[in-house]
N, C-alpha and C positions, 0 to 999 in steps of 0.2 A: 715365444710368439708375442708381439707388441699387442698393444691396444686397437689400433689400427685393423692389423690382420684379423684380430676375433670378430672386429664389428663387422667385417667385411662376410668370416668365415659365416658368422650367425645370420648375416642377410641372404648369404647365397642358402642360410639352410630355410631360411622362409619362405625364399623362394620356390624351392623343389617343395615344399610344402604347404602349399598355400591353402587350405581348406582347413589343414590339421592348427595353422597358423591361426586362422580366425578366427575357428571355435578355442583355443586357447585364451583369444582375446577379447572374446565375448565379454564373460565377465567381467574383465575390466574397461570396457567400452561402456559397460549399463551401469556401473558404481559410478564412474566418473562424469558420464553423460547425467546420475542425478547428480550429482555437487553440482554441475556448472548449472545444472537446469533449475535448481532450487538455489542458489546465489543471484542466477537473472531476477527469476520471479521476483526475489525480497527486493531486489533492487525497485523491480518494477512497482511493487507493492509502495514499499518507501516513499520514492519518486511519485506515485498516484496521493499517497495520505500526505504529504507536503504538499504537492497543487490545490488541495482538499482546503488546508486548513491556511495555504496562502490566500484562496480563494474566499475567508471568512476573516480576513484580518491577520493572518498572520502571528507573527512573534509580537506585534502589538496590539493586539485584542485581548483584553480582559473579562468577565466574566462573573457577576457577583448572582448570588442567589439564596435564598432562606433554608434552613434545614432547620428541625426538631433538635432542639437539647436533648441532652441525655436525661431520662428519667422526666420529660416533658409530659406535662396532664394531657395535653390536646396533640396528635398527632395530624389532623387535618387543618390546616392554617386559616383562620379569618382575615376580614376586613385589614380591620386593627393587625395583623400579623404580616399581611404583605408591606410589601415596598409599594411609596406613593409617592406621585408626582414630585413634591414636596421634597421628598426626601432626595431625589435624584438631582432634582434643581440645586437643590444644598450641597450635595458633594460637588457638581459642575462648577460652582460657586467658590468654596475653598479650596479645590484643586485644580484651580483653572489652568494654570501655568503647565501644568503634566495631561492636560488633556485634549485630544485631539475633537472626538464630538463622542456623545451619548447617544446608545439608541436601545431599542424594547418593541417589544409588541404584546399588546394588549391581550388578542384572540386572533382565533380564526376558526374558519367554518368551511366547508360544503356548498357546491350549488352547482345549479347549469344555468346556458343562456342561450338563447335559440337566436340564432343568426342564419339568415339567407337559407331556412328552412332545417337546420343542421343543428341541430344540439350538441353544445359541448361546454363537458365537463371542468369546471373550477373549484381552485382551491383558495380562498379568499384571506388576506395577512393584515390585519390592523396596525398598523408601526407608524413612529414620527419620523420626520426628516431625516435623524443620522443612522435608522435601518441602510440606507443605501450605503455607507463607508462599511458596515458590518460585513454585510454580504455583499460585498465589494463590486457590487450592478451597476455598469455603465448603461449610463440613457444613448439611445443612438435618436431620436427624435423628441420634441415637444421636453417635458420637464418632471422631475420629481416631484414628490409629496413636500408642500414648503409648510410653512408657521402659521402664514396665513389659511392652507386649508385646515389643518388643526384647530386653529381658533373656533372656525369658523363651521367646524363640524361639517367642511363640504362634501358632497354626493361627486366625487372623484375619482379613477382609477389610474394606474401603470398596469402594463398591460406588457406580454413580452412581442418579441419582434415574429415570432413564428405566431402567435396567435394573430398579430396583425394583418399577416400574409396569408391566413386560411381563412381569417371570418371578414375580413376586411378589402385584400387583395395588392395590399402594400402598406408597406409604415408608415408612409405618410397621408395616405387615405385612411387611415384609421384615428385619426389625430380629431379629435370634437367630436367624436361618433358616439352614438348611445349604447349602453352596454345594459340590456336588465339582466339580474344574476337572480333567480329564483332559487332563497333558503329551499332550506325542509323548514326550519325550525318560525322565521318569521315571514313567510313569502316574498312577493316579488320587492327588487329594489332597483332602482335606474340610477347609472352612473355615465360621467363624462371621461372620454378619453382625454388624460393630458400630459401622457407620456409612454412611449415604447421602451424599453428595456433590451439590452441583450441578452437571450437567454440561452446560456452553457451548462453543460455537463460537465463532469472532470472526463477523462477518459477512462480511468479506471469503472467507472460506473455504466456509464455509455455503453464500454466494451461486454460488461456483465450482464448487460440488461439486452444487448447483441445477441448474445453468447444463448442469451435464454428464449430467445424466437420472440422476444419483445421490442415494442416500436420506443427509441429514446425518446421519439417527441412525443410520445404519449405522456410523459411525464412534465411536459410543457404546456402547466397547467394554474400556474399561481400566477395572480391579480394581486395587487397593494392599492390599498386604501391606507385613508387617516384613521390612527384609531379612534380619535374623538368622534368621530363617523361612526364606527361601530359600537364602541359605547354608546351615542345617543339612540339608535338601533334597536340595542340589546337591554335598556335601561342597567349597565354597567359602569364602573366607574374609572380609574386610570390606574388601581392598583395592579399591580404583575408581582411574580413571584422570584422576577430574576429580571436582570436589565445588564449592559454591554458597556464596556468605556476600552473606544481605541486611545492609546497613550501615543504622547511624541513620540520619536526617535530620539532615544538617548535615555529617555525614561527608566527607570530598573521596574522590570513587571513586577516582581516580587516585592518591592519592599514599600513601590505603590502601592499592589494589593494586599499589605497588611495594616498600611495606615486608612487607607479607604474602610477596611470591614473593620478596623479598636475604632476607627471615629462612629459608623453608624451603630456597632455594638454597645457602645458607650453613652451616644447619645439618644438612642431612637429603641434600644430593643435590652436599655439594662436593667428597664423592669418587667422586661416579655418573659415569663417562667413557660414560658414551651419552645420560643423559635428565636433563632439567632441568624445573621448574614455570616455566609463563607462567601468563597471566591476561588477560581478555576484561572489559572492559564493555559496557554496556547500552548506556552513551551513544556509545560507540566502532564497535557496532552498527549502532545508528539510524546514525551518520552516515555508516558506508560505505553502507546502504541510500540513504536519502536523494540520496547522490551516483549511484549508479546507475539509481535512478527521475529522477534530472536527466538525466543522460546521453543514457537512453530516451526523455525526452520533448524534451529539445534535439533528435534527432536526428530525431523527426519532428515537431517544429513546423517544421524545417529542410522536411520534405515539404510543409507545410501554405504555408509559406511560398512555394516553388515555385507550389502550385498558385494563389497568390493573384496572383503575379507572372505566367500565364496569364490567369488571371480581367481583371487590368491590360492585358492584349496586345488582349484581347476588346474590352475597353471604349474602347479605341484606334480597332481595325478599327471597330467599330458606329459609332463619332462620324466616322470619316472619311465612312464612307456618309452618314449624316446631316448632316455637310457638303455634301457632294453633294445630295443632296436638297433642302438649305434654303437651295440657293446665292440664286436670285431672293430670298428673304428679306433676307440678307444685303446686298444690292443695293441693294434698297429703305434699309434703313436707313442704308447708308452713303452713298446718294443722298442723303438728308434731315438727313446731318448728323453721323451716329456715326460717332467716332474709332475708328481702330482699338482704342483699350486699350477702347472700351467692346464690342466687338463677340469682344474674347479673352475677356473679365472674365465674360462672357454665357454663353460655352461653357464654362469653367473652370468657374463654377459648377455648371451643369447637370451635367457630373460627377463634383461632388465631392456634388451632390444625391443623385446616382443610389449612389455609391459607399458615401454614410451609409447611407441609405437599406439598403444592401444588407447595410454592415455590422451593421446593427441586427436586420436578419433572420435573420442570420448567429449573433449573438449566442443569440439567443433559443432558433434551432436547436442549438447546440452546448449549453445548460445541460440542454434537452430531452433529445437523445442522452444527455448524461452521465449526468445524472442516472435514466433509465429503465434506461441501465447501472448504476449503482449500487444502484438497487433490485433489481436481477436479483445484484447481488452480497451484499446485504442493506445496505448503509450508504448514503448520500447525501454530498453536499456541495457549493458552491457554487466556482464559478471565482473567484480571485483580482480584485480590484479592477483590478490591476495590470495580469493580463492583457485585460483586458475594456477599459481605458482604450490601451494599446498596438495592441487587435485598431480600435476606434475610428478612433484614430492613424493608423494603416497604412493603413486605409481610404482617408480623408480623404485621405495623401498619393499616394495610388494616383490619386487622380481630378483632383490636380495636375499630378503626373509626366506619366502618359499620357494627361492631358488637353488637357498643355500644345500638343502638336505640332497636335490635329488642330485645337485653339482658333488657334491661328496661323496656320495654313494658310488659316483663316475669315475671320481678320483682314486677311490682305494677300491677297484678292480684289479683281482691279478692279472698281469697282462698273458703269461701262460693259459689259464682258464678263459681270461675277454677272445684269446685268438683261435680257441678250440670252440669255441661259440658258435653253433649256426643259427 
């Protein structure tokens, strides 16, 4: 008997059996339904923490900040131990040519502001001008934080486009509007609108924050100011403890940021015996995420795995019984002439039929899952090629492995005894 006729023979036995069929392929319907559903997710995952960090600059945003030597006297940083003006202007200065714009922020604080009887809640950001390439904020009306309100310590905001439209009634009516934000800490302060913002979520966030019976634009809550505004304010000065440098295109982030921290190490911090500048990349980022979101899903495709290697146990016991059941069959055939390899070759197929079959279902279920999670997170994505041809694979050799024993057991039946069988 060809290859043909068994697939043919095992289909017509699925058929006459269709229930005993399903629950056979149960289990690997749920093993394989989690690979493909835990392959979507990372993807999704992936796909969300890259919008994430595209969203803050990218593969070219840099990242410098102070840390404690080892074996440092003072582990809480002064004055003298931050990064100051000064020092950030200096590097702008010698690395002018690799630099796109510098940005930082001072502080931020707390407040509310009562509009049209309505109180609402703000998060208020002291940053200079190249905050906005950081966090890559498009102005859709009026203008950013410039030089001159810096200098000039002005009583100034940005303000996002949904704040515009709830306390205001549109982005352009909110443009010169007065804005008091009442601290806790120093009370009231009056600001000018002089600019709207777009304000986005990633999807990944949006969807979770969905997901948890919370409003996203609740969190549509940050105002930018000058920091020299909030320093004069706060009687604070311009030192921060970490400040930003987007680099060209073409730039190496890496070997930028080791000349950046031996220059300021060397010149500004080689007689600080407690605190030294490091620095952070984007890409250095990504890739501890990246390995972490592996980790997470190696460790339960490792569950998924298990369950598929039950699902395999299943499909063992079911074919033994159905050995049993089709002993006279078996009888018959090996009466009239089939070899044993043709009467193994018979049952191998039938479930490695049963096993495609399952895993295709399997398939289909997990892009389904994922993907109705991913819109519940707001992004979508497809599982990997790779894992979709591996969950195939695994199938396939599920229905050889644990197919093999009970197809043998089939095979070396007397055909005298299979035919006296009732």
């Amino acid at each position: 008997m060809g290859l043909i006729e068994n697939i043919l023979l095992a289909l017509e036995g699925l058929k006459a059996n269709k229930m005993r069929a399903l629950l056979t392929m149960l289990g690997i319907i749920i093993g394989i339904s989690s690979v493909i559903t835990i392959s979507t997710l990372g993807n999704i995952m992936t796909n969300s923490v890259m919008d994430i960090f595209n969203s803050e600059g990218g593969a070219n945003l840099v990242g410098f900040q102070i840390k404690a030597k080892d074996g440092a006297s003072r582990d809480y940083p002064m004055d003298e131990d931050r990064i100051s003006q000064e020092m950030r202007d200096d590097v702008e200065n010698r690395f002018e040519k690799d630099i796109d714009v510098v940005s930082f922020m001072t502080g931020y604080d707390e407040g509310t502001t009562l509009v049209r009887k309505k109180m609402y809640d703000l998060t208020i950001y002291a940053v200079n001008p190249g905050y906005i390439r950081q966090s890559m904020t498009k102005v859709v009306a009026g203008r950013y934080i410039n030089d001159d309100d810096c200098r000039s310590a002005r009583n100034i905001c940005v303000i996002s486009d949904k704040q515009a439209a709830k306390m205001f009634g549109s982005v352009r009516a909110s443009l010169g509007k007065n804005v008091t934000v009442d601290y806790k800490r120093i009370g009231m302060q009056d600001y000018t609108v002089v600019g709207v913002y777009k304000y986005e979520l990633s999807g990944l966030l949006s969807g979770m924050l969905g997901a948890m019976g919370e409003d996203a634009d609740s969190w549509n809550n940050e105002i930018y100011i000058p920091y020299s505004t909030y320093n004069r304010m706060y009687g604070t000065d311009d030192h921060t403890n970490y400040f930003y440098i987007n680099i060209n295109n073409g730039v190496n982030a890496e070997k930028f940021s080791n000349e950046v921290t031996n220059y300021l190490n060397n010149s500004y911090y080689r007689d600080n015996d407690s605190f030294e500048v490091t620095y952070r990349t984007m890409e250095s980022q990504m890739g501890m995420i990246d390995s972490i979101l592996g980790t997470v899903s190696a460790v339960i495709s490792v569950i998924a795995g298990i369950s598929l290697l039950v699902g395999g146990i299943g499909v063992m016991n079911i074919m033994l019984v159905s050995v049993t059941e089709r002993t006279r069959e078996i009888g018959v055939r090996k009466a009239l002439g089939a070899p044993n390899s043709a009467i193994r070759t018979q049952f191998i197929v039938e479930y490695i039929i049963i096993c495609l079959i399952g895993g295709i279902i399997g398939i289909a279920l997990g892009v389904g899952i994922g993907n109705i999670v991913g819109l519940v997170m707001g992004t979508v994505a497809a599982p990997s090629i790779g894992s979709i041809v591996l969950a195939v694979s695994f199938s396939m050799a599920i229905g050889v492995f644990f197919g093999y024993y009970p197809a043998n057991k089939a095979a070396q039946l007397d055909p005298i005894e299979a035919l006296r069988y009732e």
